[in-house]
C-alpha positions in Angstrom: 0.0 0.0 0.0 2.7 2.7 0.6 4.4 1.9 -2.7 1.5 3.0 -4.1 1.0 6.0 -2.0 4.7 6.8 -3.3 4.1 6.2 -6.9 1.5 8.5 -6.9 2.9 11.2 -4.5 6.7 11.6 -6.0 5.1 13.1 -9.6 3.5 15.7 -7.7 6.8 16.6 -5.9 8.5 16.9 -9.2 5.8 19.3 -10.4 5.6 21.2 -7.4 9.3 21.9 -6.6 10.1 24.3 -9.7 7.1 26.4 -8.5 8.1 26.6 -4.9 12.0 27.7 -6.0 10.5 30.4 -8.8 8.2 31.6 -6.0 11.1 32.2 -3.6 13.2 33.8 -6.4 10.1 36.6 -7.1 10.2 37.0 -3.4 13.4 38.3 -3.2 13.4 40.2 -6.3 10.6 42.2 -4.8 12.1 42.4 -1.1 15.5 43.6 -3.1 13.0 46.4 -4.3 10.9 46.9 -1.5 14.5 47.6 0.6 15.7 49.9 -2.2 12.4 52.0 -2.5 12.6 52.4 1.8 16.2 53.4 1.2 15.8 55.8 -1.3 13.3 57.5 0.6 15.2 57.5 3.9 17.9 59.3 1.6 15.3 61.7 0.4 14.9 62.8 4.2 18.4 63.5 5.1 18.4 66.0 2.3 15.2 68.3 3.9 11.7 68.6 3.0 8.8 70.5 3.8 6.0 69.4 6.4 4.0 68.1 3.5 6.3 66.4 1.7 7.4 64.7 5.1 4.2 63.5 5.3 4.2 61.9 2.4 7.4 60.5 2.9 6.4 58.5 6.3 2.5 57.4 4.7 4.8 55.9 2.1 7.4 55.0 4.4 4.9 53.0 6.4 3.0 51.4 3.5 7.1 49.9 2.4 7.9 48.6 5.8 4.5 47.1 6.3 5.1 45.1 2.6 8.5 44.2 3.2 7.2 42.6 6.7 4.9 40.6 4.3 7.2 39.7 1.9 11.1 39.9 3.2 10.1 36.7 5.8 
């Protein structure tokens, strides 16, 4: 009974493992991004900027640092 269980289960796995791999690769592509974006605008900052634009620049530094706690894991 477990051969069988085997024989059907080990296509799957050969299926499913490219997926999992490509899926890891697009997840640090887009940490790499989300990183550089948050970096860029912590750059931004150091330079000065009006009261406006630093509000702008923490509502977008919070929505970045929220996704790369989603996706940076």
């Amino acid at each position: 009974m477990k051969l069988i269980t085997w024989i059907a289960v080990l296509p799957l796995l050969v299926v499913v493992t490219p997926t999992a791999s490509s899926h890891e690769q697009c997840a640090k592509t887009e940490c790499a991004a989300v990183k550089a974006k948050i970096r860029t605008i912590e750059a931004k900052m150091r330079s000065g900027y009006s009261h406006a634009q630093g509000r702008r620049y923490e509502r977008r530094l919070r929505e970045l640092r929220d996704r790369r706690y989603r996706v940076c894991r």
